[in-house]
Backbone as a chain_set.jsonl record, in Angstrom:
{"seq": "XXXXXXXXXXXXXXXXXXXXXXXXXXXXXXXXXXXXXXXXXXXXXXXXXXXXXXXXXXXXXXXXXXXXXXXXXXXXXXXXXXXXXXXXXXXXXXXXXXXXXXXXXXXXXXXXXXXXXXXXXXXX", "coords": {"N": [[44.857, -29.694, -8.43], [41.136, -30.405, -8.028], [39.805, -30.595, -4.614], [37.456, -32.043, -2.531], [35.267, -31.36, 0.37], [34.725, -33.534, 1.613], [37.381, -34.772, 1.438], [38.703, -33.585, 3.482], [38.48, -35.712, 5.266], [40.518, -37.59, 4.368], [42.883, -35.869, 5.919], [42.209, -36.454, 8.171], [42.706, -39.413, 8.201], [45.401, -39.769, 7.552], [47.222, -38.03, 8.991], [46.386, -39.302, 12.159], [47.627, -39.098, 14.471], [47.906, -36.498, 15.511], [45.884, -35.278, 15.235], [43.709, -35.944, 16.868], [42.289, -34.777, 18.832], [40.852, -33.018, 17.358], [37.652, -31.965, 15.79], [36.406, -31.437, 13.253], [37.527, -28.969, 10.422], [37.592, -25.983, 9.957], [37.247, -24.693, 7.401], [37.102, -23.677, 3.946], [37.701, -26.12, 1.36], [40.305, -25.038, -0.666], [42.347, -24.562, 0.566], [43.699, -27.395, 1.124], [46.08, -28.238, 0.767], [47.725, -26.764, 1.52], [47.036, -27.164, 4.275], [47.779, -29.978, 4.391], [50.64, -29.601, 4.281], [51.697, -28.517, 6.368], [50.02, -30.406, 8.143], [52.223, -32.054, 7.896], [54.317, -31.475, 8.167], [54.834, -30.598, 10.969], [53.732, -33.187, 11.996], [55.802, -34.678, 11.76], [57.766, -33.513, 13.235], [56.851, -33.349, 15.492], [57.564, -36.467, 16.074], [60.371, -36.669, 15.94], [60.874, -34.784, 18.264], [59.989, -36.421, 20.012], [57.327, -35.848, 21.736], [54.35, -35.342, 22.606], [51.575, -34.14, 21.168], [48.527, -32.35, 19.712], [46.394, -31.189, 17.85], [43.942, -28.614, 18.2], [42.746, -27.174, 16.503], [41.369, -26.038, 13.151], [41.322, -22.938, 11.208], [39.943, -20.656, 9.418], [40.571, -17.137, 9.593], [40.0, -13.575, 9.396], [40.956, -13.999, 6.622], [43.26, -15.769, 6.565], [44.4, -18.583, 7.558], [44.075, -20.709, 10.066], [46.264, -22.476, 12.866], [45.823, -24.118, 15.936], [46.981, -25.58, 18.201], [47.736, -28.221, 21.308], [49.961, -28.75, 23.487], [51.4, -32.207, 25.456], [53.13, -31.972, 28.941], [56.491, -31.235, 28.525], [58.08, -29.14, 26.081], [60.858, -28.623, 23.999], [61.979, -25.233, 23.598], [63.251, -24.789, 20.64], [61.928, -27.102, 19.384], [59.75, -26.136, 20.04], [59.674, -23.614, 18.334], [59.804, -24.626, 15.602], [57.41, -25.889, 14.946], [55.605, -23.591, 15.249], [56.838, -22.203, 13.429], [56.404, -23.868, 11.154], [53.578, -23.274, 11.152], [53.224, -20.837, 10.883], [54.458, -20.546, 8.349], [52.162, -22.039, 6.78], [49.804, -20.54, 7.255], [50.953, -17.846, 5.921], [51.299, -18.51, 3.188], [48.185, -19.104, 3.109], [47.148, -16.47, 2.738], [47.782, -16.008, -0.276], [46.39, -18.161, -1.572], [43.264, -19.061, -3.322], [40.611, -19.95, -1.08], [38.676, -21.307, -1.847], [38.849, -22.605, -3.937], [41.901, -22.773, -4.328], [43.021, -21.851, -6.16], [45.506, -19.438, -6.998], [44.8, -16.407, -5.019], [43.801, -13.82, -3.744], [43.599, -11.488, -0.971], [40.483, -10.394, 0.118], [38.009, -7.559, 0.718], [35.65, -6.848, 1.837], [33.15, -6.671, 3.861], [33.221, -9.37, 5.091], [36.433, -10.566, 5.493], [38.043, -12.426, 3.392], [40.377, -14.836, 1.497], [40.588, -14.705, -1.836], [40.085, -16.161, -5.597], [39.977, -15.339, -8.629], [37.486, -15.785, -9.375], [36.244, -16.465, -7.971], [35.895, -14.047, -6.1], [32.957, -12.792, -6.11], [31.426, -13.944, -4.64], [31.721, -13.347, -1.785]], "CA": [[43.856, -30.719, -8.234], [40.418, -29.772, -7.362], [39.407, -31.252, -3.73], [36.193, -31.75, -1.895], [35.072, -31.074, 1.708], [35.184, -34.799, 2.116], [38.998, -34.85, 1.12], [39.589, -33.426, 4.909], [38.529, -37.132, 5.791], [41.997, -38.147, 4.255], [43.932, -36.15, 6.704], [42.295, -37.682, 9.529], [43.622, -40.841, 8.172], [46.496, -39.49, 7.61], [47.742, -37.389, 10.647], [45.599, -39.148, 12.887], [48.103, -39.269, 15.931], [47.921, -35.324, 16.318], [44.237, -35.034, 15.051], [42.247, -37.019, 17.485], [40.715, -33.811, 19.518], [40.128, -32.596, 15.749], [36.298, -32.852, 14.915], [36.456, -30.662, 11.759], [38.494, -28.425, 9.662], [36.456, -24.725, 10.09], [37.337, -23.241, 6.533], [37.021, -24.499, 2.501], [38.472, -27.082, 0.82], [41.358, -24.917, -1.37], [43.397, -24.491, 1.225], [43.711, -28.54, 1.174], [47.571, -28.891, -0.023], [48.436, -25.748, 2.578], [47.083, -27.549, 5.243], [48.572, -30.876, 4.324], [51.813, -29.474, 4.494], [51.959, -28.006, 7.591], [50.608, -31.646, 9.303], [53.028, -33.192, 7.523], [55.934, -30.698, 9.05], [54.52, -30.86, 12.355], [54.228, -34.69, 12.64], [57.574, -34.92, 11.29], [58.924, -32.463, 14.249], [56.432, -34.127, 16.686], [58.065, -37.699, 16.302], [61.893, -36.5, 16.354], [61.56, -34.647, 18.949], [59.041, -37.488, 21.136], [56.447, -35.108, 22.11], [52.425, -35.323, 22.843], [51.034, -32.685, 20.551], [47.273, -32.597, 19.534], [46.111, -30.114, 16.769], [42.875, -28.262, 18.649], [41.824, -26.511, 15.924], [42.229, -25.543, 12.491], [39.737, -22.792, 10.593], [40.015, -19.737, 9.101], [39.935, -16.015, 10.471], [40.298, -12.548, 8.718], [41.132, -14.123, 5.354], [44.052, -16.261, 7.101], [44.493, -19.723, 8.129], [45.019, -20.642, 11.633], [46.378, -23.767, 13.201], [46.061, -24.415, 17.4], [47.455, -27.106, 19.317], [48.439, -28.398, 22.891], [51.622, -29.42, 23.811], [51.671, -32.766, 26.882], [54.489, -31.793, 29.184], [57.036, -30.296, 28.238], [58.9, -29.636, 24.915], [61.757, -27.496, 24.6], [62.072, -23.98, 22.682], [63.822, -24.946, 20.095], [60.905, -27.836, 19.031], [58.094, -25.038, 19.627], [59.828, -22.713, 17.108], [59.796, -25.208, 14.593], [56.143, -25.874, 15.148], [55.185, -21.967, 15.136], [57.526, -21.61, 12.134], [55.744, -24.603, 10.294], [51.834, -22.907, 10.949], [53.189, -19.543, 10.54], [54.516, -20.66, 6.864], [50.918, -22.277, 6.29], [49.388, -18.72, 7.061], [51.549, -16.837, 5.324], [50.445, -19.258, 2.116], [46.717, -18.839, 2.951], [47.128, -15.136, 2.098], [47.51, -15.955, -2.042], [45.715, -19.144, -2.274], [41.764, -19.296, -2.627], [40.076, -20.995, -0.005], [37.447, -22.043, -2.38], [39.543, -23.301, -5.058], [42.875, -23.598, -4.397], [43.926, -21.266, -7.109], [46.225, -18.206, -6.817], [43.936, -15.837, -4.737], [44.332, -12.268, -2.706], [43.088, -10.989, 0.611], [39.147, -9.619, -0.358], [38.021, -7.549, 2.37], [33.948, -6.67, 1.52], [32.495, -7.212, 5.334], [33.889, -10.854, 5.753], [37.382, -10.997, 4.916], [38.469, -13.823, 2.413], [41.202, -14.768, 0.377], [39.999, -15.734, -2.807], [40.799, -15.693, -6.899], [39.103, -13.596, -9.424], [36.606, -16.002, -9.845], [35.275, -16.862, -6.162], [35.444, -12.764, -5.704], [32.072, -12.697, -6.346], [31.033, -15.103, -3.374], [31.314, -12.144, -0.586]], "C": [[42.693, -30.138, -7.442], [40.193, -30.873, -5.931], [37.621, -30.803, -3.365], [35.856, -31.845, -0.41], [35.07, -32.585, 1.685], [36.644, -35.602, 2.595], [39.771, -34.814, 2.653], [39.19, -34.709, 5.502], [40.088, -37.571, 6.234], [43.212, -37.481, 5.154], [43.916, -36.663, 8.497], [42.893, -38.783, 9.297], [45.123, -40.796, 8.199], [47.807, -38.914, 8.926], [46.675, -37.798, 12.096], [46.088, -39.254, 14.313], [48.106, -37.859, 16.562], [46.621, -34.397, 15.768], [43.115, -35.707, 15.591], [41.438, -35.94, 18.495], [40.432, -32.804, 18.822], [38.535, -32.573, 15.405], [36.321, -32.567, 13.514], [37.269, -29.337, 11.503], [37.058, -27.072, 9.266], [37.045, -24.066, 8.825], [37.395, -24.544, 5.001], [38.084, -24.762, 2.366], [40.162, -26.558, -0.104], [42.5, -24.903, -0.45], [44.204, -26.316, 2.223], [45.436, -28.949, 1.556], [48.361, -27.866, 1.186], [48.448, -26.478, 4.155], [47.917, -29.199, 5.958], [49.914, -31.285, 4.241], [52.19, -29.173, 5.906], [51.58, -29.427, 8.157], [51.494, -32.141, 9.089], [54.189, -32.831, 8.308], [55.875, -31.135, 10.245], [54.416, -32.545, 13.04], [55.476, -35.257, 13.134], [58.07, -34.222, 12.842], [58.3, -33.242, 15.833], [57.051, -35.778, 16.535], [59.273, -37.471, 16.156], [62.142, -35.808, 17.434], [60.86, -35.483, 20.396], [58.278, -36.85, 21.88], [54.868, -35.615, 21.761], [52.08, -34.482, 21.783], [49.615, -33.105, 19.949], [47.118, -31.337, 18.9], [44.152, -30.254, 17.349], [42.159, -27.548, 17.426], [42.275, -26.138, 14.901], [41.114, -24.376, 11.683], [40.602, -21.354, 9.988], [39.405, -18.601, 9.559], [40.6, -15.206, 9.905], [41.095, -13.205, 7.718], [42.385, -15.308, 5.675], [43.883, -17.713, 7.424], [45.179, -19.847, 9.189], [44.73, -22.055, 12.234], [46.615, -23.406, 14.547], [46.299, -25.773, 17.745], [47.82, -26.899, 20.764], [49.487, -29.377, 22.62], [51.047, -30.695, 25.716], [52.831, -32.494, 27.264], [55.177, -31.219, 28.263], [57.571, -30.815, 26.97], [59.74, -28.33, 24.88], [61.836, -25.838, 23.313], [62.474, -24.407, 21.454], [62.663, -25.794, 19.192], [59.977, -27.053, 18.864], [58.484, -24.033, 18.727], [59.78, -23.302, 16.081], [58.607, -25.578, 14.584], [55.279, -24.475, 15.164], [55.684, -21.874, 13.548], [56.619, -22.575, 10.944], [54.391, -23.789, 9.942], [52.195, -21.361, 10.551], [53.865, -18.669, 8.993], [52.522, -20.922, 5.871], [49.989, -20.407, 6.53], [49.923, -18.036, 6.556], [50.835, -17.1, 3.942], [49.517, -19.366, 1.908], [46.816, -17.491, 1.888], [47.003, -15.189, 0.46], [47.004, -17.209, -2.775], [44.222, -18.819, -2.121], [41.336, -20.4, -2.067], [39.26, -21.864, -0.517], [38.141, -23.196, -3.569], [40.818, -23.938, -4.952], [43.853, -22.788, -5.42], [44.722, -19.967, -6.528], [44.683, -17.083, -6.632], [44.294, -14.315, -3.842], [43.016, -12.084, -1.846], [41.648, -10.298, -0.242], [38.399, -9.01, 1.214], [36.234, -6.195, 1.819], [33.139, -7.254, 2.628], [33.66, -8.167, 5.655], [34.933, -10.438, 5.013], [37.37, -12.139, 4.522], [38.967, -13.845, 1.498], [40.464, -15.605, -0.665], [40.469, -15.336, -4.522], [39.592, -14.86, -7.166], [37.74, -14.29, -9.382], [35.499, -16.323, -8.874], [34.954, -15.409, -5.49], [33.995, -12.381, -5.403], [31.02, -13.698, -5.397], [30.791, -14.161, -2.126], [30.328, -10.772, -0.874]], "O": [[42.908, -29.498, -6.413], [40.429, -32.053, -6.19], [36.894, -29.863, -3.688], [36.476, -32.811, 0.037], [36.277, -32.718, 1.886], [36.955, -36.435, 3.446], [40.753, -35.439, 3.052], [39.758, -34.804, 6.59], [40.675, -37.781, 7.295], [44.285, -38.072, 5.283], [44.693, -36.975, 9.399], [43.656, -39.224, 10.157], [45.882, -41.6, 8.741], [48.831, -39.374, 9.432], [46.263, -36.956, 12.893], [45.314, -39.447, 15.251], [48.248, -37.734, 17.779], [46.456, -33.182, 15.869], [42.017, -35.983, 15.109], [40.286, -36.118, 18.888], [39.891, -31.795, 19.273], [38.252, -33.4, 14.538], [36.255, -33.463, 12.672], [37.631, -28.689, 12.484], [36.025, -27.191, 8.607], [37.395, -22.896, 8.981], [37.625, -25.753, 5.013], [39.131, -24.264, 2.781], [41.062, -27.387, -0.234], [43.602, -25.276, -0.85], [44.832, -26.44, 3.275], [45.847, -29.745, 2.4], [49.445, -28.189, 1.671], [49.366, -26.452, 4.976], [48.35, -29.525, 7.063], [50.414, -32.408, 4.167], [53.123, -29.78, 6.431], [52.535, -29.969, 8.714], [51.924, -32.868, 9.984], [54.897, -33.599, 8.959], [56.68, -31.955, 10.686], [54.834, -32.974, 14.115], [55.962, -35.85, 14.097], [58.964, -34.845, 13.414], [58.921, -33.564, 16.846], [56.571, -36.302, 17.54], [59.71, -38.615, 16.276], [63.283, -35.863, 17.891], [61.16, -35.209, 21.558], [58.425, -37.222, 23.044], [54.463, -36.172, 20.74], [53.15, -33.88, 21.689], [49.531, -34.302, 19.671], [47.704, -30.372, 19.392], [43.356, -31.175, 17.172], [40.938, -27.399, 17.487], [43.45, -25.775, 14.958], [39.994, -24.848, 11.492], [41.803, -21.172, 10.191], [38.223, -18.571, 9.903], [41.764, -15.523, 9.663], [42.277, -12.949, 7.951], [42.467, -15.968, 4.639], [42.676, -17.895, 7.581], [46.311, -19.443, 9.458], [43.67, -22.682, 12.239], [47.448, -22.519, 14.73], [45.715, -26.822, 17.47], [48.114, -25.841, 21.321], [49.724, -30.333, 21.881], [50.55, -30.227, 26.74], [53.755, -32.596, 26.456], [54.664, -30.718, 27.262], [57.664, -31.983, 26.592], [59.492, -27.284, 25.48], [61.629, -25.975, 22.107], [61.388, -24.362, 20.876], [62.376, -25.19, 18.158], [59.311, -27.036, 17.829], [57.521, -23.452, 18.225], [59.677, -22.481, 15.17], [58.599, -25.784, 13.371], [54.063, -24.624, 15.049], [54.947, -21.513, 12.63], [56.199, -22.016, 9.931], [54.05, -23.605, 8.773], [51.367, -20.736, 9.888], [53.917, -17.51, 8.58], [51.963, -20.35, 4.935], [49.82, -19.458, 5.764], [49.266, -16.997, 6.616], [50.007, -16.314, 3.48], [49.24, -19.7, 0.756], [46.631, -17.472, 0.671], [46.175, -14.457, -0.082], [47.056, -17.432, -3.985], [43.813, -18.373, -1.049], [41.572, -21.56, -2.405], [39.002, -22.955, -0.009], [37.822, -24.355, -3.83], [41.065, -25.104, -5.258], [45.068, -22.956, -5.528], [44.349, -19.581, -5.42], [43.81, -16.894, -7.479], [45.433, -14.159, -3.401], [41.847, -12.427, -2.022], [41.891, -9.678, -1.277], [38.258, -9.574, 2.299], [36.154, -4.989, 1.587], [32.47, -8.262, 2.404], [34.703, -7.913, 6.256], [34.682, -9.938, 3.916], [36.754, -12.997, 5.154], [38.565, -13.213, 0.521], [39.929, -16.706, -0.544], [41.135, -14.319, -4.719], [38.762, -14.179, -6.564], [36.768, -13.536, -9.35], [34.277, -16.402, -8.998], [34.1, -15.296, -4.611], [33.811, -11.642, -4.436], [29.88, -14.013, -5.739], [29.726, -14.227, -1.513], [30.096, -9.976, 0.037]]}, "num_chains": 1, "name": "protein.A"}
């Protein structure tokens, strides 16, 4: 499904209990369905295990997708590995999707790094 930079509206509506010191989503729209997995994990892990958590930032860097958050008080090891392990699946999954599209894409590394398909290559 193609998306559009508006689309990241829907996961403010969606995850909006650990996206409220969110303003915007720093990288293109393909990586829509990558990122909508990972809030979905992370909500999920933030309401079983009754934790604060706030998603500071989400954007893209050296071809990668990268998710930050704060933790209120405490949460215990066990909860923060499953929250690492969730964003550090979504980055792994940046790596062969394009950012622009969404389609099956590889690492392009022409100045700016950026994962992208054959057909967004031509963008850097």
């Amino acid at each position: 499904m193609a998306y559009e930079t508006e689309d990241y509206q829907v996961l403010h509506e969606r995850y909006g209990d650990i996206l409220k010191q969110l303003h915007e989503i720093e990288c293109d729209i393909g990586w829509f369905e990558i990122i909508d997995k990972a809030l979905s994990d992370i909500l999920r892990i933030v309401y079983e295990a009754d934790i604060n958590l706030q998603i500071v930032q989400i954007k893209e860097k050296f071809a990668g997708l990268r998710i930050y958050y704060d933790i209120e008080g405490d949460a215990d090891e066990e909860t923060r590995k499953q929250i690492n392990d969730a964003i550090d699946r979504a980055e792994i999954d940046s790596y062969t999707i394009c950012e622009i599209c969404g389609e099956q894409g590889k690492v392009q590394k022409k100045g700016w790094w950026k994962t992208l398909c054959i057909m967004h290559q031509h963008s850097l």
